[in-house]
N, C-alpha and C positions, 0 to 999 in steps of 0.2 A: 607405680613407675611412670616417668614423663616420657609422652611419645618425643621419639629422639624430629621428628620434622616439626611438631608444634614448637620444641625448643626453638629449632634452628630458626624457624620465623617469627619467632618472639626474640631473639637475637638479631637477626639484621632488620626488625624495624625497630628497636632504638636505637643500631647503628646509623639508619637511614634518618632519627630523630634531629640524632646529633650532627651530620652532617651536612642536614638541607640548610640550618643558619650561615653555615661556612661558604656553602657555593650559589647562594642568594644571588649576589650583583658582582660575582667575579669567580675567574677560573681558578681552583686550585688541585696542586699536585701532592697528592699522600701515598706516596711510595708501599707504605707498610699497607695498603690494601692489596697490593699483587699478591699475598699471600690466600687472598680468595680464592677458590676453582672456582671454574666454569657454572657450574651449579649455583653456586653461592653468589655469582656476580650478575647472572640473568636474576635470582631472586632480588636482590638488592636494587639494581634499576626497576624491578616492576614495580617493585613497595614504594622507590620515591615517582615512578611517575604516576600513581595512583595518587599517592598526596597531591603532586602539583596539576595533576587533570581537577581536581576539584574547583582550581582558579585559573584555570586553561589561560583566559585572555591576558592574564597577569604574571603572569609565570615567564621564567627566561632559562634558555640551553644549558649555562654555564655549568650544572650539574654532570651531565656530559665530559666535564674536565677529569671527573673521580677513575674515569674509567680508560683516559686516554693523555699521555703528559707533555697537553700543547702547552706550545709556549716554554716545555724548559730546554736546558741545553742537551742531549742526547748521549748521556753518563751509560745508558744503555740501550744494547742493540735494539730492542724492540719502543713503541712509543706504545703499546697497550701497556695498560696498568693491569686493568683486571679483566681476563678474558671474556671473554661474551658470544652465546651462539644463535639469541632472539632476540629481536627486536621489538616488542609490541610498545607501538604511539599512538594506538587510535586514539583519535578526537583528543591531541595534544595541539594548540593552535600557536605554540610556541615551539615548536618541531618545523624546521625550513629546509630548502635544499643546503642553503650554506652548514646549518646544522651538523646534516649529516658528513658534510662534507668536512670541516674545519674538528671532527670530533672521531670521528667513526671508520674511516677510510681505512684504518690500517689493521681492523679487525678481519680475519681472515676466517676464521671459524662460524661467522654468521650461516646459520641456515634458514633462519625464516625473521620476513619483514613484515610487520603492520604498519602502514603509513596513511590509514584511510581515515580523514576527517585529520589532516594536517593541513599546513600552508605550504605547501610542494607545489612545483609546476613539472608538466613531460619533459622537463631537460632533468628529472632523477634519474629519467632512463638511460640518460649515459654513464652515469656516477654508475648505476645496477648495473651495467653491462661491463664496464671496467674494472671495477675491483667485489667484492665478495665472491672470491671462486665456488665457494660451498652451495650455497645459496639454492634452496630446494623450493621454497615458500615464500609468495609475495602475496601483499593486498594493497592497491593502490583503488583512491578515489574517496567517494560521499558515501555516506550511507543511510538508510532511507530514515532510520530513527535514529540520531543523536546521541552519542550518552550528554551532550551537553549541545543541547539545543539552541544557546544563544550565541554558540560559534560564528563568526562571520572568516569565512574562507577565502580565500584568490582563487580563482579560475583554474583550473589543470593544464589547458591552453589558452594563454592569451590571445585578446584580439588582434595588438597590434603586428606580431611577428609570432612565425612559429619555420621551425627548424626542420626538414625532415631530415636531416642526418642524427637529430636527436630520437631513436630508435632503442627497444632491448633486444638484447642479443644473449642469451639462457640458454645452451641448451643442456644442461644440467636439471631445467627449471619442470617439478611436478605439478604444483598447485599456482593456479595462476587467478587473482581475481584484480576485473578490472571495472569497478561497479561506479554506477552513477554522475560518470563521467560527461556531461551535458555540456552544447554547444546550440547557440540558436539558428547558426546557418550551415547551409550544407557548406564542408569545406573541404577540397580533394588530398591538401594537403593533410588535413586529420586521417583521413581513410589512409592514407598512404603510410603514416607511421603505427595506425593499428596493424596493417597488412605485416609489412614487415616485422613488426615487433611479434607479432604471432606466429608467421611462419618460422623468423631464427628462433622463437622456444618452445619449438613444437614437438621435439623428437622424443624428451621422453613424457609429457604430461599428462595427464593422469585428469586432474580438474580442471573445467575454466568456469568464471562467473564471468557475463558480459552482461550483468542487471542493469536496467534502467541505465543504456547509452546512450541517450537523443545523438551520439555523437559519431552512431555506426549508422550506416546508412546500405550498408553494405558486408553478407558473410559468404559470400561463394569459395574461398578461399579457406572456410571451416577444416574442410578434409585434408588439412595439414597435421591434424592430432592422429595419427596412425593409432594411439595406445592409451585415447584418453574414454575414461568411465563415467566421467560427470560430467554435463554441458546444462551450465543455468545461464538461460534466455530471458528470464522475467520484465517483462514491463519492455521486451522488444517489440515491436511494431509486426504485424501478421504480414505488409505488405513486405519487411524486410526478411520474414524468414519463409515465404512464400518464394520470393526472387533465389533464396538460396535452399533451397530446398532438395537438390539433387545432390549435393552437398552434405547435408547435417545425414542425409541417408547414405553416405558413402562412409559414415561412422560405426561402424559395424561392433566394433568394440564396447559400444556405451551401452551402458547398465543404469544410468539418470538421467533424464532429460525433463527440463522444467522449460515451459513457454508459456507461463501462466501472465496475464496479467492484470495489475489493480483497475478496477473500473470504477475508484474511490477518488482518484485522484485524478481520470480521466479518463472519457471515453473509448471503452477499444473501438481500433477498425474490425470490423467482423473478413474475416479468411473469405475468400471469394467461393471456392471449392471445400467446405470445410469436410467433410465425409473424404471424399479422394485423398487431400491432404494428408487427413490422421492415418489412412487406412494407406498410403504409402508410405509412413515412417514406422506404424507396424512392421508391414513386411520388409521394409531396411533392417531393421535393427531388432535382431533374434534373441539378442541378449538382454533386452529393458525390460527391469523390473519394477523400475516406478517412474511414472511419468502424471506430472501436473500439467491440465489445461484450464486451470481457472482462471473465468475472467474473459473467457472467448467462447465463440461459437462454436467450435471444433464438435462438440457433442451432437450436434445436428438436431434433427429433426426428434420430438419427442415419442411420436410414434411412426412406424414404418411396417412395410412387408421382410421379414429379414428374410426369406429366399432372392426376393427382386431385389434387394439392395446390397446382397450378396452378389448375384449375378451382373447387376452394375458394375458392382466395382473388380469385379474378374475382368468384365471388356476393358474398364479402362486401364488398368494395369497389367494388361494381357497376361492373363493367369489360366494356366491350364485347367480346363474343364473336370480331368479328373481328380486334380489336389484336392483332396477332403479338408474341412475346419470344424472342429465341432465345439467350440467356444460359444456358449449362450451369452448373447450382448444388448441390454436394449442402447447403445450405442453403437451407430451402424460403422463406426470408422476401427473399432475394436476387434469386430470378425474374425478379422486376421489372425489375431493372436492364436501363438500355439500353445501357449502356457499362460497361467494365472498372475497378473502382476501382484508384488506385493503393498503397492500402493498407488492410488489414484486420486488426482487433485479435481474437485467438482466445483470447491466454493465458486456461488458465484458464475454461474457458466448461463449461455440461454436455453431454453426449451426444457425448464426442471430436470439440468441430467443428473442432479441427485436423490429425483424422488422414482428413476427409474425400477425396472422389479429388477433386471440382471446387469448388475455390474461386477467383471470381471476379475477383482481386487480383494487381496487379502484384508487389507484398509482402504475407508476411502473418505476423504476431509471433504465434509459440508459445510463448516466453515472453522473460523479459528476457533472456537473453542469446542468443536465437537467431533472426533473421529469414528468411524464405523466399524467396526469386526466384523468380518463376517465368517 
C-alpha cells in the first residue's frame, strides 16, 4: 500500500512541473487551484521554490501569481487563490519587498516567514507590521552559510536613507530571528528601529536570534522579553553584552542562552571581568539549562583555588556567607549553579576549558564534530 503523503508529494511536484513553464516570464491566474487546502498550497510553493532556489540569480516572482489573482478583475471576494500559512524564501534572491508586497498582502493565515538571504531591505518591516495578523514566526537577514553562496544581496539598511518610522510592531510575534544583519558604521538611527521593533514584539516571545549584528551596538533594553526561553547572541561583541549585562540578567525566564563566538572569522575581544561576568548570569538566571561560551574567555583561568574564587565572587556579587553551593566546577564562573546544565559550549574558548576535570554539564561540545556525555 502507497503511503497516502509520498503520494500526495509525488502529486504536486509534477503539478509544480507543470506549472513552473506557465509562470516563467509572466503572471498567471488558475482559478481551479483554489481548490487546494491550506496544506497542499504551503506544499506546492515549497516544491517550486526549491526548484527555482537552484537558479536563485535567474529566477523571477511571477510564480507568486498561482497563488494570489493580481492583475484580474475581482469576480470574487477574496484575491487569494490558494491559501497559504508559511512562507519559507531562504536564499531566494529573486524574493523582493515589492514581491511580497504585489503577491502576498492579502493572505491573512500566514504564520510564519523565511525571508533570510533575500533581497529585502528594513522597510519589510512595515509591510510585517500591517498586514499578516497571524504571524507567529519571522527570520529576517544573512546567514552565516549560504544554501547558495554565490548570492549577491542589497544591504538590509541602506546607506543613503533610512526611516525610523520603518519599525515591526508584533505583538502576536514568538520566534523572532534577526541574524547577520551588518552595518559598517555606528548609526543611532539603526539602534533606534532595532529598539523599537523589539520592544513593540516583545510581549509574548519566546525566541530571539540577534547572531552576528555588527549592526547592534547596543542591548540594555533586552529585558523587554518578560516570557522569552531562547536568547542567541552569537558572534556579539563581549563589550556589547558586557554594557547590557544587568539586562540579559533581568531574563529570569530563559532556559538558552548562547554568547559564543567564531574566533575563525575574527578575533574576539576577551570580557574584561570574565569570571564575575559568568558567574553573575548564573545567579540571574535559575532556569538555564544550556549555555554556550565558545569562542571567549568566559571560562577563566585554567586552574584556581575554588574556595578563594568562591569567596571572590560572593564579595563581589554580595552573596550571603551562609548560602551553600556545592556544584564541583573547574570553571570558576559556574560555582553558582544550583543544578546541572544539560549542555555546555567549550569549543574553542581560552585556558583549555574543555580539557578541564569538572564540567558541570550533561553534554559538553569541544568542537563541531565532537560532543561529550557525561
Amino acid at each position: 500500500m502507497h503511503d497516502p503523503l509520498n503520494l500526495t508529494e509525488i502529486g504536486i511536484h509534477y503539478l509544480s512541473n507543470y506549472l513552473l513553464p506557465v509562470v516563467s516570464n509572466q503572471n498567471i491566474y488558475i482559478p481551479e487551484l483554489s481548490c487546494l487546502s491550506t496544506r497542499l498550497g504551503n506544499l506546492l510553493l515549497k516544491t517550486i521554490v526549491n526548484t527555482k532556489r537552484i537558479d536563485s540569480s535567474n529566477s523571477t516572482d511571477y510564480f507568486l501569481s498561482l497563488f494570489n489573482n493580481i492583475g484580474q478583475k475581482k469576480r470574487i471576494k477574496s484575491e487569494v487563490v490558494i491559501q497559504l500559512s508559511e512562507l519559507y524564501f531562504r536564499s531566494c534572491a529573486f524574493i523582493t519587498n515589492q514581491s511580497i508586497s504585489k503577491y502576498l498582502l492579502s493572505h491573512e493565515l500566514i504564520e510564519t516567514i523565511d525571508l533570510r538571504d533575500c533581497n529585502i531591505t528594513y522597510e519589510i518591516l512595515q509591510l510585517l507590521t500591517k498586514y499578516f495578523p497571524r504571524l507567529t514566526t519571522l527570520y529576517l537577514g544573512q546567514t552565516e552559510n549560504k544554501i547558495d553562496g554565490k548570492i549577491n544581496l542589497i544591504d538590509f539598511f541602506p546607506t543613503n536613507h533610512i526611516d525610523t518610522k520603518c519599525f515591526l510592531t508584533k505583538p502576536k510575534l514568538k520566534y523572532l530571528s534577526l541574524e547577520g544583519i551588518h552595518h559598517t558604521m555606528s548609526n543611532d538611527l539603526i539602534e533606534e528601529i532595532f529598539y523599537h521593533s523589539l520592544i513593540q514584539s516583545s510581549e509574548q516571545t519566546r525566541y530571539i536570534d540577534l547572531s552576528r549584528n555588527s549592526a547592534i551596538e547596543n542591548l540594555t533594553y533586552i529585558d523587554c522579553f518578560k516570557q522569552i526561553h531562547s536568547l542567541i547572541l552569537y558572534d556579539i561583541l563581549p563589550t556589547v553584552i558586557e554594557s547590557s549585562i544587568d539586562s540579559i540578567c533581568c531574563l529570569s525566564t530563559l532556559v538558552l542562552l548562547d554568547i559564543s563566538f567564531n574566533r575563525r572569522i575574527q578575533e574576539s575581544q576577551n570580557y574584561s571581568r570574565p569570571t564575575i561576568t559568568l558567574a553573575k548570569l548564573i545567579r540571574s538566571l535559575p532556569k538555564l539549562l544550556s549555555l554556550d561560551i565558545s569562542g571567549t574567555n568566559l571560562a577563566g583561568a585554567f586552574s584556581f583555588d575554588q574556595n578563594e574564587e568562591l569567596n571572590y565572587i560572593r564579595k563581589e556579587l554580595s552573596i550571603d556567607d551562609h548560602e551553600n553551593f556545592t556544584i564541583q566546577s573547574s570553571i570558576a564562573g559556574l560555582l553558582l549553579l544550583k543544578h546541572e546544565l544539560d549542555f555546555l559550549g567549550l569549543f574553542d574558548v581560552d585556558e583549555r576549558g574543555s580539557a578541564r576535570q569538572w564540567l558541570p554539564a550533561k553534554k559538553v561540545s569541544f568542537n563541531h564534530l565532537n560532543t561529550v556525555t557525561y
